[in-house]
BAKESE-851638 format. One line per field, with one value per residue (C-alpha): residue number from 1; x, y, z. Coordinates in pm, whole numbers, plus 50000, padded with zeros to 5 digits. Each point is the difference from the previous one (the first is absolute). Layout:
# residues N
nr: [NUM, ...]
east: [X, ...]
north: [Y, ...]
up: [Z, ...]
This chain:
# residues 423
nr: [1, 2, 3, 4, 5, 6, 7, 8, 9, 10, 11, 12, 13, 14, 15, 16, 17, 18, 19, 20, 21, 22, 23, 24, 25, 26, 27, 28, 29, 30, 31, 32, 33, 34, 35, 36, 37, 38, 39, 40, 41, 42, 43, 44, 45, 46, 47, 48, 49, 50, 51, 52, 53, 54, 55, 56, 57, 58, 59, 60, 61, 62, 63, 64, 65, 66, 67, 68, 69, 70, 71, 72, 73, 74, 75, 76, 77, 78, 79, 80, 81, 82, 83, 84, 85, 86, 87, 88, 89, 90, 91, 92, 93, 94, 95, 96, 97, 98, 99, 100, 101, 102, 103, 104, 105, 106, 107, 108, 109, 110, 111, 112, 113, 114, 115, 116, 117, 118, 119, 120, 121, 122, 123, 124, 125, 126, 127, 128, 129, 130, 131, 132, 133, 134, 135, 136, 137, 138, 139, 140, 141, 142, 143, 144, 145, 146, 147, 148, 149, 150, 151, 152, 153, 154, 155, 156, 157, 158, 159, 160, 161, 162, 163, 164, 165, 166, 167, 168, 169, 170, 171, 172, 173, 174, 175, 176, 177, 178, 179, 180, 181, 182, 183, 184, 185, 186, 187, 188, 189, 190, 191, 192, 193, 194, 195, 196, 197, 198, 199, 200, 201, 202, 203, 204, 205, 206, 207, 208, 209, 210, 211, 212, 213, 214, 215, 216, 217, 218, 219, 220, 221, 222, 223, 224, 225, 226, 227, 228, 229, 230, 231, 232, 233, 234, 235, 236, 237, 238, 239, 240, 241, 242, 243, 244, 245, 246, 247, 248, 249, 250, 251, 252, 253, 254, 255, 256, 257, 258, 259, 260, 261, 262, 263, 264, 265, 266, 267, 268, 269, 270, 271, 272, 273, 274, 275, 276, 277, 278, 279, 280, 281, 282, 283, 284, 285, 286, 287, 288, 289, 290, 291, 292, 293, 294, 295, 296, 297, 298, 299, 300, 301, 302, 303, 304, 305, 306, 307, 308, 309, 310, 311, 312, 313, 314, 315, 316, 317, 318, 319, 320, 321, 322, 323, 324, 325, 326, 327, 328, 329, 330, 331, 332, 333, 334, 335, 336, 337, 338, 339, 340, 341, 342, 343, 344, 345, 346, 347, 348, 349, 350, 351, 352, 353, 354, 355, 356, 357, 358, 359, 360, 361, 362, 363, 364, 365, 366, 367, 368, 369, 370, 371, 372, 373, 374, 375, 376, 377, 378, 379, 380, 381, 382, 383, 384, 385, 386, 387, 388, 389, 390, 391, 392, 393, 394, 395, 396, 397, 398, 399, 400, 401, 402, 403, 404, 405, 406, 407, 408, 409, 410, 411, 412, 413, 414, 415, 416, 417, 418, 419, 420, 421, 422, 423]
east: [96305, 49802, 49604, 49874, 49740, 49741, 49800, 49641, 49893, 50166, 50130, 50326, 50043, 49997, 50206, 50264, 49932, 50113, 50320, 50079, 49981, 50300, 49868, 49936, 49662, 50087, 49744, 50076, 49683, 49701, 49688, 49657, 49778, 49892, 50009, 50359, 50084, 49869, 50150, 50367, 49954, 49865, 50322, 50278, 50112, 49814, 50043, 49787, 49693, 49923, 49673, 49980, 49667, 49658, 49797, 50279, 50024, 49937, 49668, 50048, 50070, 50286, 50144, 49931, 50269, 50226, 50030, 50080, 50248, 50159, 49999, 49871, 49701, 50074, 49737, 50016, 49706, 49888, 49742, 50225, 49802, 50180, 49850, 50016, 49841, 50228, 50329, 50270, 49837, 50187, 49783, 50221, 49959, 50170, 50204, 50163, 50394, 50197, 50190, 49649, 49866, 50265, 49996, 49594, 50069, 50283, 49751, 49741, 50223, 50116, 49624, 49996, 50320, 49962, 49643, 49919, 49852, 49601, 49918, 50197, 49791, 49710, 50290, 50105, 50314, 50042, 49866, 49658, 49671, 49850, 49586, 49968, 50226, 49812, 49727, 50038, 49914, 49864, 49973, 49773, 50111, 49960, 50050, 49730, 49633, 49785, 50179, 49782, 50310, 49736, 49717, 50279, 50163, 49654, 49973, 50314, 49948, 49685, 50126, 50275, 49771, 49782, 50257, 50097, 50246, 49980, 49973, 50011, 49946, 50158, 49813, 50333, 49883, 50009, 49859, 49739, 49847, 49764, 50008, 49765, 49764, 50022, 49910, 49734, 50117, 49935, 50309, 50065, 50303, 50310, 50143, 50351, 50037, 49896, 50262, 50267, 49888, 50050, 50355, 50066, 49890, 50287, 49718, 50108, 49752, 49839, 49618, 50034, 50087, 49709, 49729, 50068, 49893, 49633, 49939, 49821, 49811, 49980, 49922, 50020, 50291, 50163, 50240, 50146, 49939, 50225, 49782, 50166, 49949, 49669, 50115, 50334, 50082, 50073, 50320, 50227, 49827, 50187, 50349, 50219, 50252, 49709, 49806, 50264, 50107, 49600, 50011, 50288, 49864, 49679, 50204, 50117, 49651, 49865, 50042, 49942, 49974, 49885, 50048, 49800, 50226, 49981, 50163, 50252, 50337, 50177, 50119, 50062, 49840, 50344, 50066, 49731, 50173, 50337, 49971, 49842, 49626, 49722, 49949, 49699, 50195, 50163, 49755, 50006, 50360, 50105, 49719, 50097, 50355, 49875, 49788, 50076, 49881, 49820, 49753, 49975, 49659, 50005, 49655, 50044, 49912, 50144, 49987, 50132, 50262, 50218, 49898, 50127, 50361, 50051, 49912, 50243, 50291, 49926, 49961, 50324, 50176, 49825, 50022, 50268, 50076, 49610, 49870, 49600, 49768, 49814, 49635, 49762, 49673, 49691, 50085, 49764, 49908, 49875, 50314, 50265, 49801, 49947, 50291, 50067, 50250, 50180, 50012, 50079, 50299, 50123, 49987, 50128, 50321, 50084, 49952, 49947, 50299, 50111, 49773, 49857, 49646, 49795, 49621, 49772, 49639, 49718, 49722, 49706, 49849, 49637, 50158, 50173, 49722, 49767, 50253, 50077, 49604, 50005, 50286, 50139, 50274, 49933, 50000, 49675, 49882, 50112, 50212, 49981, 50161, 50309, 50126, 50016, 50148, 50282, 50089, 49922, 50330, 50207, 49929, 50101, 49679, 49910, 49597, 49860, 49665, 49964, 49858, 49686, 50095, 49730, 49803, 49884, 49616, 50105, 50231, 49721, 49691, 50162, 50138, 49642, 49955, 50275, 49849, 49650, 50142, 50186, 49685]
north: [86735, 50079, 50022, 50290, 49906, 50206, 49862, 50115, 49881, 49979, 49642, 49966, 49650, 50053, 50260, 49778, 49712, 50207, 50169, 49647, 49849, 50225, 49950, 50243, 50157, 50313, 50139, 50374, 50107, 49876, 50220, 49963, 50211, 49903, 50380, 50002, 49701, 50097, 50307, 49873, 49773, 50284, 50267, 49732, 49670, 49704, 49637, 49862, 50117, 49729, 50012, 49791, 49956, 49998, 50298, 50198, 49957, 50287, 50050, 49892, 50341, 50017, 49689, 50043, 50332, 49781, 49784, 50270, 50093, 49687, 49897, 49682, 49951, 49666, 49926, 49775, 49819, 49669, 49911, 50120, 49991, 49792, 50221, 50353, 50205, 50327, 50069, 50038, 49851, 49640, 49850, 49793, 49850, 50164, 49673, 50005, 49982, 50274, 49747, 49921, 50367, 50129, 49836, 50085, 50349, 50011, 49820, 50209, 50357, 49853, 50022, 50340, 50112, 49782, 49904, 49745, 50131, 49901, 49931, 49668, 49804, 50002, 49849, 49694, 49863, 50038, 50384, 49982, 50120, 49707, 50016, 50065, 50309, 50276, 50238, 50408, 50290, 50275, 50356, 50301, 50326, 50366, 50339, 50190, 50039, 49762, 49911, 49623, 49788, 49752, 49980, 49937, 49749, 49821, 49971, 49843, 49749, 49867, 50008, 49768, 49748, 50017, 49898, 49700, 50110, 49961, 50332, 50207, 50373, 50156, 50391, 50129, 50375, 50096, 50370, 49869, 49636, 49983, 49635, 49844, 50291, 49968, 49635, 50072, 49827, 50054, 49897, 50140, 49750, 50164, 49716, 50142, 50082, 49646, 49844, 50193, 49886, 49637, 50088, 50096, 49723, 49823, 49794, 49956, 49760, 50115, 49858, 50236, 50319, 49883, 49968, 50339, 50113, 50017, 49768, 50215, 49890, 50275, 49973, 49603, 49935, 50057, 50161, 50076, 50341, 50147, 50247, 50327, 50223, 50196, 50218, 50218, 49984, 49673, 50010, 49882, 49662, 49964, 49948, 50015, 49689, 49779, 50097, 49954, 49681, 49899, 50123, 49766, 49710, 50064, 50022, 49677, 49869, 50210, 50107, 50373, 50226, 50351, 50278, 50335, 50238, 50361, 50300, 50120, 49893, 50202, 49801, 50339, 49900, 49903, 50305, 50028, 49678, 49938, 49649, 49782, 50092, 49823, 50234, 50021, 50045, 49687, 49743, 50203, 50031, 49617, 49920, 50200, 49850, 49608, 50046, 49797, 50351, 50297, 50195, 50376, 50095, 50351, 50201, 50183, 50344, 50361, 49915, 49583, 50113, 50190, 49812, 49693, 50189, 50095, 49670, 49828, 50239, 49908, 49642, 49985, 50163, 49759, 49658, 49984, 49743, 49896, 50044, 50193, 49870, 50336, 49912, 50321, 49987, 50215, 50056, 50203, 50329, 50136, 50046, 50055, 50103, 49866, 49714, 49947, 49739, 50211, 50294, 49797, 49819, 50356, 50147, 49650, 50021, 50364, 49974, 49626, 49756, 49748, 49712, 49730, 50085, 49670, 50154, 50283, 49932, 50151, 50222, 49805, 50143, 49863, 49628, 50091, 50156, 49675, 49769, 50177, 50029, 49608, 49924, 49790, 50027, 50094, 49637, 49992, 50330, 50121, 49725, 50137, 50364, 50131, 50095, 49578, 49891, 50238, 49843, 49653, 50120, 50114, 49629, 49897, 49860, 50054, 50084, 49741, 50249, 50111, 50314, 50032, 50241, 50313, 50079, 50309, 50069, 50135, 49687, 49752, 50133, 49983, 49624, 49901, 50174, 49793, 49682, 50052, 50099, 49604, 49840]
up: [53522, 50290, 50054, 50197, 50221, 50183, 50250, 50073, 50368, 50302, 49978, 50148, 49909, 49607, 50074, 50155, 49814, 49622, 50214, 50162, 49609, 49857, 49622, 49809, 50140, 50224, 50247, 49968, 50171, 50207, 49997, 50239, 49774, 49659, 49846, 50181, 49784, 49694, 49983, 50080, 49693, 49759, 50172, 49989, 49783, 50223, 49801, 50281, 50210, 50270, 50193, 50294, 50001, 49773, 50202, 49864, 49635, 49868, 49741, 49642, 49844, 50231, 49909, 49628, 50067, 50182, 49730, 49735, 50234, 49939, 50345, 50103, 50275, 50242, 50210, 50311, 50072, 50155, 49706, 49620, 49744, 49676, 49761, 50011, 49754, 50117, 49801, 50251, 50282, 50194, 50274, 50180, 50369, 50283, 50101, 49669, 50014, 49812, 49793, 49879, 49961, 49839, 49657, 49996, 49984, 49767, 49733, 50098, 49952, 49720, 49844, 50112, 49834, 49695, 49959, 49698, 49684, 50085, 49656, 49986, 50199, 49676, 49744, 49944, 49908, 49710, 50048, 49841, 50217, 50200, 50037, 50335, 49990, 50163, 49903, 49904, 50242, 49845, 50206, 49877, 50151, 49881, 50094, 50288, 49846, 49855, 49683, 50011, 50147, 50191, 49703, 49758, 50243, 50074, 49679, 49915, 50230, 49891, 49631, 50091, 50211, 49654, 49810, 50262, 50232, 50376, 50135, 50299, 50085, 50325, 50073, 50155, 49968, 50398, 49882, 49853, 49929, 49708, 49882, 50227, 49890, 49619, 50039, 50272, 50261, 50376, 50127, 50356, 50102, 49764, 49819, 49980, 50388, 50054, 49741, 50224, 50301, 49877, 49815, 50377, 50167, 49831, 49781, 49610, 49910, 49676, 50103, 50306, 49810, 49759, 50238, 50074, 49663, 49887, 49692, 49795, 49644, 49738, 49618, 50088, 50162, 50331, 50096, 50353, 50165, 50317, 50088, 50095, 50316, 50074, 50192, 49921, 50374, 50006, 49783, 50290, 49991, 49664, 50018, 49633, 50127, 50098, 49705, 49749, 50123, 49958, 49640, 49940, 50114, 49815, 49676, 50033, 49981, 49784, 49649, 50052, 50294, 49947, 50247, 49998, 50256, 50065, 49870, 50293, 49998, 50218, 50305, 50259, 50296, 50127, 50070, 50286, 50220, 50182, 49863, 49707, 49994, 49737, 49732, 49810, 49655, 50029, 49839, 49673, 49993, 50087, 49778, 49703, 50082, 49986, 49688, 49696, 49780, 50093, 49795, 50116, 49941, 49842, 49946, 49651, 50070, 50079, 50399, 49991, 49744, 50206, 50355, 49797, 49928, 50345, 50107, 49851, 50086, 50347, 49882, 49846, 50336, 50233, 49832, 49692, 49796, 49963, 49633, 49957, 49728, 49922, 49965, 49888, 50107, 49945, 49682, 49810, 49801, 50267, 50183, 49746, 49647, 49697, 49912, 50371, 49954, 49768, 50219, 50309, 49860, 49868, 50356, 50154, 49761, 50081, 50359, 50123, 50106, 49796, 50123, 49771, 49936, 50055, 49889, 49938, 50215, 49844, 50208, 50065, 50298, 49899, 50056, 50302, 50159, 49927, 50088, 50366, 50047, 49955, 50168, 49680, 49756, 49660, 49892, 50140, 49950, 49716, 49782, 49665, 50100, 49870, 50343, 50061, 49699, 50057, 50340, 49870, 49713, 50349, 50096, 49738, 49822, 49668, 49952, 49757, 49980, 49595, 50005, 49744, 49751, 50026, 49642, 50008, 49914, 49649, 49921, 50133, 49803, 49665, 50129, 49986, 49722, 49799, 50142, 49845, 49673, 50014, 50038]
């Protein structure tokens, strides 16, 4: 079996140094530019791509691609660090012998070719569920529009804090950031870009991903906000690798994560480079692709209908093999006629997909409205509505308010009337 090995940087003496070693890693090319590099690895089988030095590893997207390639990244520099947070990626030190390098990257394509099943490390031996297995991380996406994906996910959130979990809330729309506004927060510094930014400093530690969060108390508790970007240009300063691998390690201190993304999915912009460019599709695909479940908001009416059954097609084409909670929202007379849920499961079973259907959202625009004027949830605002009991059932709590039974003026007059008759 031999290793194909392609070396990035003109550095003669690796070069001789794996040729002078006759084991099974093969240099088969050496390449000075890091697009010439990448490109020989995505065109050809490479087991192996070897940079020589740190100014030319390539940026995290790129080395998130090398990965899926299978192809393992070795880097050569004077300070490794032991623990990388980067699938695929050896930091070794240039002096290192072969007979020493080569066993480190047979393990290390071996995790690439075979990776372990994730969901062992929460079990214990005897295969039951330990306590500190990790949390859940629930996405809300939905088709172009305003079907309500970011009230509805808000609002999930701060039902789950309510009912004790530890929560936080990532605004990963880069079209359009709305969560710092619906809780009325002035919140300039983008949360999310700065959570990347410490993913790719090569920093794991939970209490610095934290402090990048705003702690934020709502209907009394707190939960922890990563505010998203204010301005749509700034999307580059969001990269999906660095961002996913902060959503993992806030699920593994935290009992629920909740992402509000936007509606595009189509990753094209590849088309526009020679080489791997960021594309500003990517954080909604990798994190529809990393959630736990995802809820596809769906406005019930004659326009969100049919948006929501083109959406999915192109869901379904872009990212298989992950399952859609439907969730209508907006539902109301208004928009579909008298027995709305009637008439909307009647048009959703002729023409809709077969998806589980996970709720049906009333219309309460008057709540809404009050709660985005005050910048609070409608735990605060408005805790007896209809519209917050039905997302406090998609939590999965039960509402222990008893609803007074109504006696109408008629009922109620002869009532008294009975009751002086007694006496």
């Amino acid at each position: 079996m031999s290793i194909t090995v392609v070396v990035l940087g003109n550095d003669e003496h690796v070069v001789r140094q794996i040729e002078g070693y006759r084991g099974e890693l093969m240099v088969t090319r050496v390449c000075e530019d890091v697009a010439e590099a990448i490109a020989v690895c995505a065109v050809g089988a490479v087991d192996v791509l070897l940079v020589s030095g740190r100014e030319l590893l390539p940026p995290v997207e790129q080395i998130d691609a090398i990965a899926a390639l299978q192809t393992v990244l070795v880097l050569l520099d004077d300070k490794p660090r032991t623990e990388n947070i980067i699938t695929g990626l050896l930091e070794v030190e240039p002096n290192i012998s072969m007979i020493e390098l080569e066993p480190l990257v047979l393990r290390t394509l071996r995790e690439l070719t075979h990776p372990a099943r994730s969901d062992t490390g929460n079990l214990a031996p005897n295969g039951t569920e330990t306590d500190d297995a990790a949390g859940k991380i629930v996405c809300f996406w939905g088709a172009p529009g305003s079907p309500g994906r970011s009230t509805v996910a808000l609002n999930y959130a701060v039902e789950a804090a309510l009912a004790g979990q530890s929560v936080v809330i990532l605004d990963a729309d880069t079209f359009a950031a709305s969560i710092s506004i619906q809780l009325g927060l002035l919140d300039e510094s983008a949360s999310i870009a700065q959570l990347c930014r410490v993913i790719d400093s090569g920093s794991k530690e939970p209490a610095r991903l934290a402090a990048t969060c705003l702690s934020v108390e709502v209907a009394a508790v707190v939960i922890k906000v990563a505010t998203g970007l204010p301005r749509a240009s700034r999307w580059p300063e969001v990269r999906a690798s660095a961002l996913r691998r902060a959503t993992e390690v806030l699920r593994e201190h935290h009992d629920l994560v909740v992402l509000d993304v936007a509606s595009p999915i189509e990753l094209d912009e590849q088309l526009s480079f020679d080489t791997q460019a960021p594309q500003r599709n990517a954080v909604t695909v990798e994190m529809l692709r990393s959630s736990d479940e995802v809820f596809m908001v769906v406005a019930a009416d004659s326009v969100g209908i049919p948006r929501a059954l083109r959406a999915i097609d192109e869901f379904e084409e872009q990212i298989p093999g992950v399952e859609l909670q439907i969730l209508f929202n907006k539902l109301g007379t208004a928009n579909t006629g008298h027995s709305p849920k009637r008439r909307l499961l009647e048009a959703w079973d002729r023409f809709g997909p077969r998806h589980t259907i996970a709720g049906y959202l009333p219309q309460d625009t008057v709540s809404c409205n009050a709660a985005l004027l005050a910048g609070s949830p409608l735990a605060e605002i408005a805790p007896k509505s209809t519209l917050r009991t039905e997302i406090k059932g998609l939590v999965g709590i039960k509402s222990l308010d008893k609803r007074k039974k109504r006696l109408s003026r008629r009922f109620g007059q002869r009532h008294e009337l009975d009751q002086t008759k007694t006496r």
